[in-house]
Steps between C-alpha positions, in 0.01 A plus 500: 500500500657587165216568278482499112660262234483175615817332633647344153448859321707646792791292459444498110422846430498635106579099404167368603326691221714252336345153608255376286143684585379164673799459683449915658156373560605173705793705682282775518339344798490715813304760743407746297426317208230317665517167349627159537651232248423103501653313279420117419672283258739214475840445611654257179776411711579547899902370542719420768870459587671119536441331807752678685274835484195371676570625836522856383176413335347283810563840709349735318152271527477645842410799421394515114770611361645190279398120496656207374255375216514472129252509249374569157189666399438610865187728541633833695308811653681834571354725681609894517285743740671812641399632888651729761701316767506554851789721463341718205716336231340442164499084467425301203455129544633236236367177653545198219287208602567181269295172500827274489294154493200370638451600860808724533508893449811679541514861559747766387429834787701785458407865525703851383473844598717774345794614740619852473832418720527251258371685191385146374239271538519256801404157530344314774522136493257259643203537724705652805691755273822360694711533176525847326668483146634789273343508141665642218263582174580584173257497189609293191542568178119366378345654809535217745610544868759332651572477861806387670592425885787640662572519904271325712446621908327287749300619780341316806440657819793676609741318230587664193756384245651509198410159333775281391444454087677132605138407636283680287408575098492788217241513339394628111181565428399594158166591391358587171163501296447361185285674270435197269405286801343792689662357815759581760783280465700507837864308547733441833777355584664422852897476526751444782785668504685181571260205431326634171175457382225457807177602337324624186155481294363632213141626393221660335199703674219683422372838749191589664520866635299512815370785730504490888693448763807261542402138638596443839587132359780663324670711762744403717474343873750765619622809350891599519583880530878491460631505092 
């Protein structure tokens, strides 16, 4: 394994120094840096597509990666601890869990590792890392970090595949911290290349920076070793 910087200083190099100091902190996350970040807050709006986009959204259920609900004011939990797979890769774990109503949790799983084929960070989506997503990142101008999607690969058993945009989403996720508010303010959006917007939310969170080791509640059921 590739030890040092963590995997978002990698791909960010000099420009991290330029995210605002509790942003390095939050995507400071990793091996060597010992620590985890939870963060707890409220999303002020969870959106979806028309009607037409619920089956992308109805698929992704099955293995937390998108759901179908809406909501405002939607109490959220995001949890980022950083382990050693089994193949020696540095992982970091974003796993969003969101109280959509009454009775029903919805979970967001995903976990990234820094590729050095790639020379980016990858993506794993979902709780059997079947879908592996390139991320592109790029710090704005008032220290925020933005993080866009590009090609997706899927991977199950001995099938491997390019994945058709047609049936998936890119996403854009920006987050930021507000000074004034002393909170992390975090924004996504879903779109299809063809059918347009599928998903998005907005919110603001507070961090607790924890010691230990990463969860086992937050890893995934199977790890993928192809990129």
């Amino acid at each position: 394994m590739t030890r040092g910087n963590g995997i978002f200083e990698r791909v960010l190099g000099d420009d991290f120094g330029r995210l605002h100091p509790q942003l390095q902190r939050r995507f400071g996350v990793g091996v060597d840096a010992g620590y985890g970040c939870i963060g707890r807050g409220v999303m002020t709006q969870v959106r979806r597509g028309p009607w037409w986009t619920l089956p992308f959204l109805l698929i992704g259920t099955f293995r937390n990666i998108l759901f179908p609900e809406r909501g405002r004011d939607v109490p959220f939990r995001i949890d980022n601890h950083a382990y050693v797979d089994d193949f020696g890769r540095e992982t970091v774990t974003f796993v969003r869990t969101m109280d959509v109503r009454p009775g029903r949790r919805r979970r967001f799983d995903a976990t990234m590792i820094y590729s050095d084929a790639r020379r980016r960070v990858v993506d794993y989506l979902g709780t059997h890392q079947h879908l592996a997503v390139d991320l592109d990142l790029a710090v704005t101008d008032d220290g925020g970090l933005l993080l866009t999607s590009g090609a997706q690969r899927f991977y199950e058993g001995r099938l491997a595949f390019r994945f058709p945009m047609l049936f998936s989403g890119r996403a854009r996720l920006l987050e930021r911290y507000d000074d004034a508010q002393e909170r992390y303010l975090i924004d996504l959006e879903i779109h299809n290349d063809v059918f347009g917007f599928l998903f998005g939310y907005q919110g603001t969170f507070t961090c607790e920076f924890v010691d230990g080791p990463a969860p086992a509640t937050v890893k995934p059921y199977r790890e993928e070793i192809r990129e």
